[in-house]
matplotlib code that plots the C-alpha trace (Angstrom):
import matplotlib.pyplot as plt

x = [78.8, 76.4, 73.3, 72.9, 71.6, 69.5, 67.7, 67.3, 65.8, 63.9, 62.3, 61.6, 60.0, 57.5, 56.9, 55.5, 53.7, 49.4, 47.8, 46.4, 42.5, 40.2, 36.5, 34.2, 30.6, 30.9, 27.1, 27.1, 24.0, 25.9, 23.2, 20.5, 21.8, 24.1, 27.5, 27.2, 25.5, 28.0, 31.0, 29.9, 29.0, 32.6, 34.0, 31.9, 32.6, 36.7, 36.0, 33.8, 34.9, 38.2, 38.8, 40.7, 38.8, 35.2, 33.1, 30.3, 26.5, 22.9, 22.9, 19.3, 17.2, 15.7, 11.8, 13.1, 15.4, 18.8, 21.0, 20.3, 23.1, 25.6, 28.8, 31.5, 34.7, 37.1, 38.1, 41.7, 43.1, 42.4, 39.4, 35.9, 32.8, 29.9, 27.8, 26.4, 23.3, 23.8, 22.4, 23.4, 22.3, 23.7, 22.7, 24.5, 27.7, 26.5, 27.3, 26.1, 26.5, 23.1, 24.3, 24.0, 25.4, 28.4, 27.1, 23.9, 24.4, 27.2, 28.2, 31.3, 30.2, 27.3, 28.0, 28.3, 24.9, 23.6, 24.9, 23.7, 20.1, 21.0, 21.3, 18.6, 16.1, 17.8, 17.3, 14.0, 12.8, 14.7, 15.5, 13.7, 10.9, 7.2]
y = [212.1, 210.5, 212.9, 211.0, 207.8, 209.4, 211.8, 208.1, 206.7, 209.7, 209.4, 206.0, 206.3, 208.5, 206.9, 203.9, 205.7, 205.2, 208.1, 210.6, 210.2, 212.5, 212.8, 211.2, 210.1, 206.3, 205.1, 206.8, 209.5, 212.0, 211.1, 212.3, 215.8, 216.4, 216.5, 220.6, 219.9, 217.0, 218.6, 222.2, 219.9, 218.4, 222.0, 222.6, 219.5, 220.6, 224.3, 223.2, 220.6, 220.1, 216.6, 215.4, 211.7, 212.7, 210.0, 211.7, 209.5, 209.5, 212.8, 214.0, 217.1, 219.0, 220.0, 223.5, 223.5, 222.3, 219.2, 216.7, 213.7, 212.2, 212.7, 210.4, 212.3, 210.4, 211.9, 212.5, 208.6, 208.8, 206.2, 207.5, 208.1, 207.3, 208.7, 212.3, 213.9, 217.5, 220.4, 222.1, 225.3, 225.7, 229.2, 230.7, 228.0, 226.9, 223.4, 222.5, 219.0, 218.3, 219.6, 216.9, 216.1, 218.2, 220.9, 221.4, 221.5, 223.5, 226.0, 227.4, 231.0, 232.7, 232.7, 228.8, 229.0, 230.8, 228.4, 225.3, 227.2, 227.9, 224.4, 223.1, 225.2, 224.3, 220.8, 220.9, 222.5, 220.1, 217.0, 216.0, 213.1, 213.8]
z = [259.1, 261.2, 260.4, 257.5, 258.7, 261.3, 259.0, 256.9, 259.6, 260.9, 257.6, 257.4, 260.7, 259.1, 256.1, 258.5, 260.3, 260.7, 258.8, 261.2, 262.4, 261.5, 262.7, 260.8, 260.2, 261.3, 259.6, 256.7, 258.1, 255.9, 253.3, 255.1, 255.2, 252.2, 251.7, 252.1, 256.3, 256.8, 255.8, 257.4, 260.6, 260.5, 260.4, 263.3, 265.6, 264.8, 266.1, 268.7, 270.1, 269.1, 269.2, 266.1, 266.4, 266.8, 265.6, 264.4, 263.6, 263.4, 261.4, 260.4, 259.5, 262.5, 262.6, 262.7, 260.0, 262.3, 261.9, 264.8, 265.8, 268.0, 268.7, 270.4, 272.1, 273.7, 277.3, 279.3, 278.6, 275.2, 275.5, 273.7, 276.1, 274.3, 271.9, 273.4, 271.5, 269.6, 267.5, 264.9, 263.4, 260.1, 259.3, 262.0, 262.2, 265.7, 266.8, 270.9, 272.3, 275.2, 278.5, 280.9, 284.6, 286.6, 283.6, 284.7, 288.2, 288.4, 285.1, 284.3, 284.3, 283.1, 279.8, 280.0, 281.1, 278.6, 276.1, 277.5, 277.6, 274.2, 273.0, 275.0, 273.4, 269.9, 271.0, 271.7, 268.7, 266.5, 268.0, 270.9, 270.1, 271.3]

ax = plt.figure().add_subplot(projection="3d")
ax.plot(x, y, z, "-o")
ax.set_aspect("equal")
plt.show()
C-alpha cells in the first residue's frame, strides 16, 4: 500500500524538476550561418564533443567555405573553461576544436596527431586573421 505515495511523489519530484540543458548558441551568431550550419554545427559539437551544455558563439563563414566559432565546455567539476576557438567543415560533418597546450606537446597517439594537424590546417584556411 505504500507504493502509492511514493510513485506520487517520485512523480512530483519530476514534474519540478529544471528542464535539461542543451548546447546552444549563446549571441545569436546562428544568423550568420543559417539555421541549416547552426543546427548541423549543434549535431556536431554533441558527437564531438559530447558535452550536453556546450555553449556555442561567434559562429561565422570561413574564407574556405568552413564554419568558424567558439565553443565553451565545462571540465571534471562541472565549471565551464572558457571559450576555445573551432572549425567546422560542413561537407564532410567534421567539427575540431584548436589544439592547444598538454595537446600539442604531448598526443594521444598518432592518430590524435593527425587530427590536431588536421584542424590546424582547417583553421588556418578558414579562421585565422592576417
Amino acid at each position: 500500500m505504500h507504493r502509492l505515495p511514493v510513485a506520487l511523489l517520485a512523480l512530483s519530484l519530476l514534474a519540478c524538476a529544471p528542464p535539461a540543458s542543451a548546447q546552444t548558441i549563446v549571441d545569436g551568431s546562428d544568423a550568420a550561418v543559417g539555421p541549416a550550419a547552426a543546427s548541423t554545427i549543434l549535431m556536431l559539437v554533441g558527437r564531438a564533443l559530447r558535452d550536453p551544455e556546450a555553449r556555442i558563439a561567434g559562429l561565422r563563414k570561413g574564407r574556405a567555405g568552413a564554419v568558424c566559432g567558439t565553443v565553451d565546455l565545462r571540465n571534471r567539476m562541472g565549471a565551464h573553461t572558457g571559450p576555445r576557438p573551432f572549425v567546422a567543415d560542413l561537407s564532410e560533418n567534421v567539427l575540431a576544436r584548436l589544439p592547444e597546450g598538454p595537446e600539442l606537446r604531448s598526443p594521444a597517439s598518432p592518430a590524435d596527431f593527425q587530427a590536431m594537424q588536421r584542424a590546424k590546417t582547417l583553421f588556418e584556411a578558414n579562421c585565422a586573421d592576417g
